[in-house]
N, C-alpha and C positions, 0 to 999 in steps of 0.2 A: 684417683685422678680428681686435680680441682674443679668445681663445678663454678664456670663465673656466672654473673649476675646478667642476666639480659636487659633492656631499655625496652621497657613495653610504652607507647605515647597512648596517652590520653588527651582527652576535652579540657581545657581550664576555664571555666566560664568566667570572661570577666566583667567587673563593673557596667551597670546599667549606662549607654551609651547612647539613648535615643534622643533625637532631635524633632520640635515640629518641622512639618511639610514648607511651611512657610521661610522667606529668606529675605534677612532686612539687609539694605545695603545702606550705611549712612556716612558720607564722605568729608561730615564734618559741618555741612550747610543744608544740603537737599537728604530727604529719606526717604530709599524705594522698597517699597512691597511688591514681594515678587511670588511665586510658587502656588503653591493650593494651602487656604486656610482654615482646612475644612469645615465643618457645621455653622459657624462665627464669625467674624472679622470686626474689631473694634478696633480704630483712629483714634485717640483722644487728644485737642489739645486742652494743654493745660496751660495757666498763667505764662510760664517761663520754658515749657518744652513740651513732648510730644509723647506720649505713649501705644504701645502698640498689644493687642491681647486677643485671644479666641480662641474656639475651642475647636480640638480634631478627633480623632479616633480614639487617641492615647489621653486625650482629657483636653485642661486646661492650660494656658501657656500665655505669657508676656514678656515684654523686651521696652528696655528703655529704662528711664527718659532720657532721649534726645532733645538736644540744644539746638532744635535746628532755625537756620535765619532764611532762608531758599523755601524750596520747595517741597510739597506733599503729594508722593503718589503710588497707585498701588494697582499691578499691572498681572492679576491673579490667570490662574492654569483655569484648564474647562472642569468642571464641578461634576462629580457623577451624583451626587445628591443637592440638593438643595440648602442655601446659603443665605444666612441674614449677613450683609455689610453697615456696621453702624458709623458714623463721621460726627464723632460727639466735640460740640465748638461750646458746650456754656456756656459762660458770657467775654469768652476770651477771643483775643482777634488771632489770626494764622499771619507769621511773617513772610508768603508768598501764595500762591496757587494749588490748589487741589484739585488731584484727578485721582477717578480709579474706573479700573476696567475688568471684568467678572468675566471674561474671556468669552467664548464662542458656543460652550454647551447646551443641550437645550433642559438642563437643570433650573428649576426654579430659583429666581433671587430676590429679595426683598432689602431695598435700600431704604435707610433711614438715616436720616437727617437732624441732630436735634441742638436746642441749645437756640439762645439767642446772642450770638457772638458773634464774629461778621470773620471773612474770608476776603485778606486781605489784595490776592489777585485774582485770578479766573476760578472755577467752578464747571468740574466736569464729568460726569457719569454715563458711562456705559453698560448698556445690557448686554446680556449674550441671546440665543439664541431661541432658551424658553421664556414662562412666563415670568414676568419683573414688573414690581410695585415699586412705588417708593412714596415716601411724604418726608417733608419736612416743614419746620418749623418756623419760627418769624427770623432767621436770620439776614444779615448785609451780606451784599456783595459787590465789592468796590471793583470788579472788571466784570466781566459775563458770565454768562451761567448756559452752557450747552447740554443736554441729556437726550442720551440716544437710547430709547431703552430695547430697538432692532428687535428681534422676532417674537414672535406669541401674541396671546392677548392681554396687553400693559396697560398697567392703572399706576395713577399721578393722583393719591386721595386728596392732597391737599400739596401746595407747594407755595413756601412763604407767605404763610395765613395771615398774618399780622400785618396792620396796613401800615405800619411805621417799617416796616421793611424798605431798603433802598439797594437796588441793583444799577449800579453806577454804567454800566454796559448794554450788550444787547442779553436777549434772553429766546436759546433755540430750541424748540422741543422738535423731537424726532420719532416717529414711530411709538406715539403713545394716543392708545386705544381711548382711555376713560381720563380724563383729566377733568378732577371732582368727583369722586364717587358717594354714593348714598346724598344722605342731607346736607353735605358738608357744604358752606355758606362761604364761598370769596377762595375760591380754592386757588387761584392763583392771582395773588394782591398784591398790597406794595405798590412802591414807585421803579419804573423801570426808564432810565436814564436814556436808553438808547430803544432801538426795534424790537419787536416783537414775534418771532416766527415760528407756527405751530403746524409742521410737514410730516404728513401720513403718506405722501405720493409712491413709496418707495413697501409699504406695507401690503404682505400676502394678501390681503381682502379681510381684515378683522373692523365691524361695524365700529363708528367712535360716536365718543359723544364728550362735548367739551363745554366747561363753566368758565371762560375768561372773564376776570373781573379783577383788572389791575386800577391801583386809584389812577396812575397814571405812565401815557407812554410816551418817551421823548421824541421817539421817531414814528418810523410805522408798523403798523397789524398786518401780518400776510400769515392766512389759513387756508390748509392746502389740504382735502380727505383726500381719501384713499378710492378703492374699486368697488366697495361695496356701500352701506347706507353712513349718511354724516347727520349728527345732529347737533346745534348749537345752541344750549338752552339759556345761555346766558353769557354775552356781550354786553361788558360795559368799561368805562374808565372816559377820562381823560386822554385822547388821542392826537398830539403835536402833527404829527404825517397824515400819510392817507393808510388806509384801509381796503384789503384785497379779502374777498372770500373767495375759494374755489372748492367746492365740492366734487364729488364723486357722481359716479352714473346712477347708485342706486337712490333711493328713498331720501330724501333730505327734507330737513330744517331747520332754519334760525327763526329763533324766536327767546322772550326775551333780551333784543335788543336795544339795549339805552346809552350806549356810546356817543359821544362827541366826537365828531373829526374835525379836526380844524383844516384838514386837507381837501379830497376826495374820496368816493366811497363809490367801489364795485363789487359786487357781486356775481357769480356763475356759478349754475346747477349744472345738473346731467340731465340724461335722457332718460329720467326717470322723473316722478311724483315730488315737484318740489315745493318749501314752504318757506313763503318769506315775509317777516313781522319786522317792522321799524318804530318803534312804540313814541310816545308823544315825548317823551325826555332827551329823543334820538336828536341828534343834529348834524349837519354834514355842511361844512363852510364852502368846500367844494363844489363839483359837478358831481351826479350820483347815476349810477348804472347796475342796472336791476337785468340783466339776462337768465332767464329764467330754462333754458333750454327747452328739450323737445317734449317731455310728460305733459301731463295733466296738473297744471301748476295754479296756482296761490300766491298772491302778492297784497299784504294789507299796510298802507304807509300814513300812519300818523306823524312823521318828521317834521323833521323844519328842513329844508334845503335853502341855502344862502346864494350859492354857484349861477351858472349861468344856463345849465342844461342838465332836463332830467330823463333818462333812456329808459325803457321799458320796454326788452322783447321778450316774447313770449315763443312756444312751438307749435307744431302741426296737431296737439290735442288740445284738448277743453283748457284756457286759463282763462283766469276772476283776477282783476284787480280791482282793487277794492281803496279810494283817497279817501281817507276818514275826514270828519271837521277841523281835527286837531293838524291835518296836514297842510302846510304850507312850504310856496315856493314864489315867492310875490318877484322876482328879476328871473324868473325860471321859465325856457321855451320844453313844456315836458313834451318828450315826443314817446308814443306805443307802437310795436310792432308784434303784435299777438299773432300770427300765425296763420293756420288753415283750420282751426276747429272754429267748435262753435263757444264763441269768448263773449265773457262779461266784463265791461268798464263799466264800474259805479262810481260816482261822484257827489251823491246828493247832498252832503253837505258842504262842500266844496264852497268857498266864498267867494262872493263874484272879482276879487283882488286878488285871489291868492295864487295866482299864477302869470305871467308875460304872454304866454299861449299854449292853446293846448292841440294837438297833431296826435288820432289815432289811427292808423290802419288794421282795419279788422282781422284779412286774409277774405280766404271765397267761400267759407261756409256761413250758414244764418247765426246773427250777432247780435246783442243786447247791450243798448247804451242805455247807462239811468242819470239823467242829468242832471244836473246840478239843479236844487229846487229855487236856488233865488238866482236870478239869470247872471252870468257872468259877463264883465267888460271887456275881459279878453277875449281873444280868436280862439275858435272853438275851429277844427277842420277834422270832418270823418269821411275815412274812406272805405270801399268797399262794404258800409253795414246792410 
């Protein structure tokens, strides 16, 4: 009998077929980053198009160059590790708007920024859910610049160091903890074309501390902390608008400050220990409002005020306000409303001009006026000391 031949199937391993994580969609104009890219993620433009590269599991990987004349964005998966995103512009300009968004994980991410090349439309960055850094470098941005860096404890070590930087738009920080970190001098510079808004309101309770020091702002300053302590160690620029500080209930201070406002200028603490410095370079063309809430607060004012009225309340514990010599308000009715502790107005060198009038009420605990040493022309009115 014939014995036939049986089909025994095997494995055929074929050809190496792996793809990165990552998935570029480019429709000819705009170019989207999409997927996980994992350890890495470099942007680059280049003179005449766009590259894209980083690294994953499997290694190293790139795609491109695109010709793109639209848009730049990159709308990445949640991270189970930790992720540097680079957005390298060296001195080449972008033919639309740049975003990218590092999705929701609570993965660490480090955004960087570098190149002094400008970004021809908006400017946008998202954090996910862990810690996120970023810095960048002196570049332009001919529309706005938004950066949300959303949960954890986020630092901003520097951002548009360079005072020839120009941001033709507004400029909004979100949920960023330390903006200037360590020694770093002018951490956020440049010219900023439109407003200026730095909102911690929305953050779990992470302590902040922020270096603003734009050369100038087109619109206005609105700083918003968060639920636990703020600290403002340095205010300054060139201010067109008015100027809002709001702090948090814990420990606050600004100090540090040598701003210009061509506007108005207020301030509010919490119900905590607050501290407020307006240094002799300070100027406020507006009316200026010092509410200092309900702690144990400090208010030292070497300014100039221009405006027509200057507000000072205090809360139900111990505040000091302290008008240096350097402070003036010579068309200024300042009016104080310290509270229920036992409060210090000092004035002594206070000029007998440099005020319209002066209105303090103590509250009902025992008070300390130090008066002005050379007698004032203006109406002096105290109540309750």
């Amino acid at each position: 009998m014939k014995l036939k031949n049986r089909f025994r199937p095997r494995f055929e391993q074929l050809e190496d077929r792996w793809t990165p994580a990552v998935d570029i969609l480019f429709d000819g104009a705009n170019l989207a980053v999409t997927g996980n890219p994992g350890s890495a993620l470099t942007i680059t433009q280049n003179a005449a198009d766009v590259t894209v590269s980083g690294v994953d599991a499997a290694g190293a990987y790139s795609f491109g160059p695109y010709a793109v004349t639209g848009n730049v964005s990159a709308r990445l998966s949640n991270a189970i590790i930790g992720r540097t995103i680079t957005l390298a512009f060296g001195v080449n300009a972008t033919s639309g708007s740049w975003s990218v968004n590092s999705g929701n994980s609570s993965a660490a991410t480090d955004f960087v920024i570098t190149g002094t090349g400008a970004v021809t439309g908006d400017l946008s960055v998202v954090g996910g859910n862990g810690v996120s850094t970023l810095s960048a470098t002196g570049i332009d941005v001919n529309g706005s610049v938004s950066i949300d860096l959303k949960g954890g404890a986020d630092t901003i070590s520097n951002l548009f160091t360079d005072a020839d930087s120009v941001i033709g738009g507004n400029v909004t920080l979100r949920n960023v903890n330390t903006l200037g970190s360590g020694a770093v001098a002018n951490a956020l510079n440049g010219a900023i074309g439109g407003s200026l808004t730095i909102d911690n309101s929305a953050d779990p309770g992470n302590p902040n501390i922020y270096r603003v020091s734009p050369v100038s702002v087109g619109g206005n300053v609105m700083m918003r902390g968060s639920i636990t302590s703020d600290s403002v160690t340095e205010l300054s620029g060139n201010v067109a608008g008015n100027g809002v500080v709001v702090l948090s209930n814990g420990i606050n201070a600004v100090v540090g400050n040598t701003a210009t406002f061509l506007g108005s200028f207020t301030y509010l603490g919490g119900n905590n220990t607050d501290v407020f410095n307006a240094s002799a370079t300070s100027s406020v063309a507006g009316n200026m409002t010092i509410n200092l809430g309900n702690g144990a607060n400090t208010a030292v004012l070497a300014n100039t005020v221009l405006g027509r009225q200057v507000n000072i309340r205090g809360g139900n514990q111990v505040d000091f306000v302290n008008l240096t010599g350097d402070f003036a308000a010579v068309g200024a009715r300042l009016s104080a409303f310290l509270g229920n502790g036992s409060d210090t107005f000092s004035a002594p060198d206070l000029g007998p001009t440099d005020l319209a009038s002066l209105y303090i009420d103590f509250g009902n605990a025992p008070d300390t006026y130090i008066a002005p040493t050379i007698a004032p022309t203006f109406r002096v009115t105290l109540r309750n000391k």
